[in-house]
C-alpha positions as CSV (number, residue, x, y, z in Angstrom):
1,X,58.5,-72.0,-53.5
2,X,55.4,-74.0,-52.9
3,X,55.4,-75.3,-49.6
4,X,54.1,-79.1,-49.4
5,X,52.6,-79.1,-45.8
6,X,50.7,-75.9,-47.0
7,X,49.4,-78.0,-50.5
8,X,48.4,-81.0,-48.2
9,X,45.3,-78.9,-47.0
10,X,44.3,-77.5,-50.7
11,X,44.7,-78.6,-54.1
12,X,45.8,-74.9,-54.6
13,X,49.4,-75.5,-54.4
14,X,49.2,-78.8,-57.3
15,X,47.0,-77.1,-59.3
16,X,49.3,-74.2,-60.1
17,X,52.0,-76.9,-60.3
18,X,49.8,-78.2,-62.7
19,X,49.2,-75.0,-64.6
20,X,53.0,-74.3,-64.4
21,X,54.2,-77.4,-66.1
22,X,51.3,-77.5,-69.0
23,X,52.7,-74.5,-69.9
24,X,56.2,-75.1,-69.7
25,X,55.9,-78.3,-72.0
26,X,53.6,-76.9,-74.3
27,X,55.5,-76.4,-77.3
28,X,57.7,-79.4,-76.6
29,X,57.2,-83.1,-76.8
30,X,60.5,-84.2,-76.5
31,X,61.2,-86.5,-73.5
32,X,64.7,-85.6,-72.5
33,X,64.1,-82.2,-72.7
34,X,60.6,-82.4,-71.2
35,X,62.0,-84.5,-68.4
36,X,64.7,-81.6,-67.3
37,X,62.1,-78.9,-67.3
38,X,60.2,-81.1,-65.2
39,X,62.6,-82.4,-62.8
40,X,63.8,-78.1,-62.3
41,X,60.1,-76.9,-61.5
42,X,59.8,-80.0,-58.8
43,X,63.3,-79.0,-57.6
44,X,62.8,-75.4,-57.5
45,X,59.3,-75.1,-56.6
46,X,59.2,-77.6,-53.8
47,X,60.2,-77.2,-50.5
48,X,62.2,-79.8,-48.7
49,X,63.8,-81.4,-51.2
50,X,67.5,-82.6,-52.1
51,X,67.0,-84.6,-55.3
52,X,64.7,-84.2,-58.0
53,X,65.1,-86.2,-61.5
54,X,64.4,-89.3,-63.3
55,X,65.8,-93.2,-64.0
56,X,65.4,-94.8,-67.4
57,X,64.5,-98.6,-67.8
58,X,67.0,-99.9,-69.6
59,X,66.4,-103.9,-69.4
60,X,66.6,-104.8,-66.1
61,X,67.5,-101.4,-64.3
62,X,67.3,-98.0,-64.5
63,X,70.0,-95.7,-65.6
64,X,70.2,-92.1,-64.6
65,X,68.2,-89.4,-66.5
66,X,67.7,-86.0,-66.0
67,X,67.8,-84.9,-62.4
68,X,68.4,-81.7,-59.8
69,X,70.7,-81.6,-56.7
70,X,73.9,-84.1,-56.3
71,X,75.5,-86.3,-58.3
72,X,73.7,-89.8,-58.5
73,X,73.8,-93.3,-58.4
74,X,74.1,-93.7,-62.2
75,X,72.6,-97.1,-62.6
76,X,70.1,-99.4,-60.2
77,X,68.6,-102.7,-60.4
78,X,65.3,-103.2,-60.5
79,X,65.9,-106.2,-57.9
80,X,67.5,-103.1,-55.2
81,X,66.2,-99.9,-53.7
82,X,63.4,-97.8,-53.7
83,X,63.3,-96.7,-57.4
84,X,64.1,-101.1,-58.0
85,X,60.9,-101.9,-56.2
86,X,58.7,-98.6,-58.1
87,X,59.9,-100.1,-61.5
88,X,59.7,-103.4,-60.6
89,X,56.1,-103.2,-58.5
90,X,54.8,-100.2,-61.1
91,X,53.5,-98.9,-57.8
92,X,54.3,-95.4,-56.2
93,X,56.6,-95.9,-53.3
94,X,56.3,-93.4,-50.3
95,X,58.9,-94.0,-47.8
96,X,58.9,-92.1,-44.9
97,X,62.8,-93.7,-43.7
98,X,64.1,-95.3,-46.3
99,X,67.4,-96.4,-44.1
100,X,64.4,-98.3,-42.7
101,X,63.7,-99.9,-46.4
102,X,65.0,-103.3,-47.5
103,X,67.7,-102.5,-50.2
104,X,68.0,-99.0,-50.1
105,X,70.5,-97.7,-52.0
106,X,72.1,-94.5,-50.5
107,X,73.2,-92.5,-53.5
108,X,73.4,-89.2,-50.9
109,X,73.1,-90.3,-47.5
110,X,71.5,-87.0,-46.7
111,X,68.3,-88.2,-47.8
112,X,65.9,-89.8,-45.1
113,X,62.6,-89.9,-47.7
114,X,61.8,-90.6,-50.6
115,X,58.9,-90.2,-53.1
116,X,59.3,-92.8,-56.3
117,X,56.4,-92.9,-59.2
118,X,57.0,-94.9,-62.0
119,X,56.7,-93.6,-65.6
120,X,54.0,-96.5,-67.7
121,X,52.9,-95.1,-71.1
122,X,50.4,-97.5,-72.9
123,X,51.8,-100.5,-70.3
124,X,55.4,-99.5,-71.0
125,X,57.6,-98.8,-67.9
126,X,59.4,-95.7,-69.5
127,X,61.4,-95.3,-65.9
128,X,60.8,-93.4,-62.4
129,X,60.3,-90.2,-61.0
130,X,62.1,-90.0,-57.8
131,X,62.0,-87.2,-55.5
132,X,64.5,-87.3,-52.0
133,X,64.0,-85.4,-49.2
134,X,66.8,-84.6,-45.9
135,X,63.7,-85.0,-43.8
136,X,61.7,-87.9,-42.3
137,X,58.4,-88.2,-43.6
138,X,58.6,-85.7,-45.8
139,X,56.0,-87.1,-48.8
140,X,51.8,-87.4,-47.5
141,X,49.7,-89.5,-49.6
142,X,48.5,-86.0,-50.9
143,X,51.8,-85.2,-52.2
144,X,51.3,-88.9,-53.9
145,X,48.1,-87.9,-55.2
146,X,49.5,-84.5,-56.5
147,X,53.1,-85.7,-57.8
148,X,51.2,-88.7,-59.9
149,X,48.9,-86.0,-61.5
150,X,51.9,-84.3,-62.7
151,X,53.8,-87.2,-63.5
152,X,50.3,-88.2,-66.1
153,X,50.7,-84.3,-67.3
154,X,54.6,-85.0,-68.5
155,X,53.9,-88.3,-70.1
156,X,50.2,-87.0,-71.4
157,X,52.8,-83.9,-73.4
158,X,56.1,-86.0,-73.8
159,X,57.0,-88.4,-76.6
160,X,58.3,-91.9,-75.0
């Protein structure tokens, strides 16, 4: 497991991350497909974390994709929660509490943060990474930093 306090003071730990998920989506381009290998190495390689996986847009929400951990919320409005406001914004969201956050929907009240970058492919909102954490505070902005590098890896080597 890469631990993501130890990454925050290198780009060793991303970088291998990196490494690890070029070649695990090299000889694939599908996006389903693509999208569970993806949201198993985040899951299984990343300390701290509950929930790893991905929402679709679908019109106005997103609908559950491939994912780690517990079962989901299976479909969310862009207009609520923390994956609502990333698709709705097309900004990362980095919430340190989100029972603090306007909206929050709590699909596994276990979680306490939560890490949401949205998917855009040639200005198309494809749908949102969303990574959930049991503890407060859990993301840094350099876990932003290295989680949107990886996200632009998957849709770099997926078809969307």
């Amino acid at each position: 497991m890469i631990d993501l306090q130890q990454i925050a003071q290198g780009r060793d730990g991303y970088e291998l991350l990196a490494a690890q998920l070029e070649a695990l989506l090299a000889d694939e381009r599908d996006f389903i497909a693509n999208a569970a290998q993806f949201a198993a190495l985040l899951f299984h390689e990343l300390e701290g974390l509950n929930w790893a996986g991905f929402y679709l847009a679908r019109s106005e929400e997103l609908v559950l994709g491939p994912f780690q951990g517990k079962v989901a919320c299976v479909r969310i409005p862009f207009a609520r929660g923390v994956c609502g406001a990333a698709a709705r914004t097309r900004q990362t969201q980095r919430i340190e509490d989100v029972h603090a956050f306007p909206g929050h929907i709590a699909c596994d009240s276990a979680s306490n943060s939560e890490l949401v970058v949205p998917l855009v492919k040639e200005g198309r909102l494809i749908g949102v990474l969303d990574l959930d954490s049991p503890s407060l505070a859990r993301f840094s902005a350099q876990d932003q930093v290295g989680i949107e590098e990886l996200v632009a890896i998957f849709l770099r080597l997926s078809d969307c």
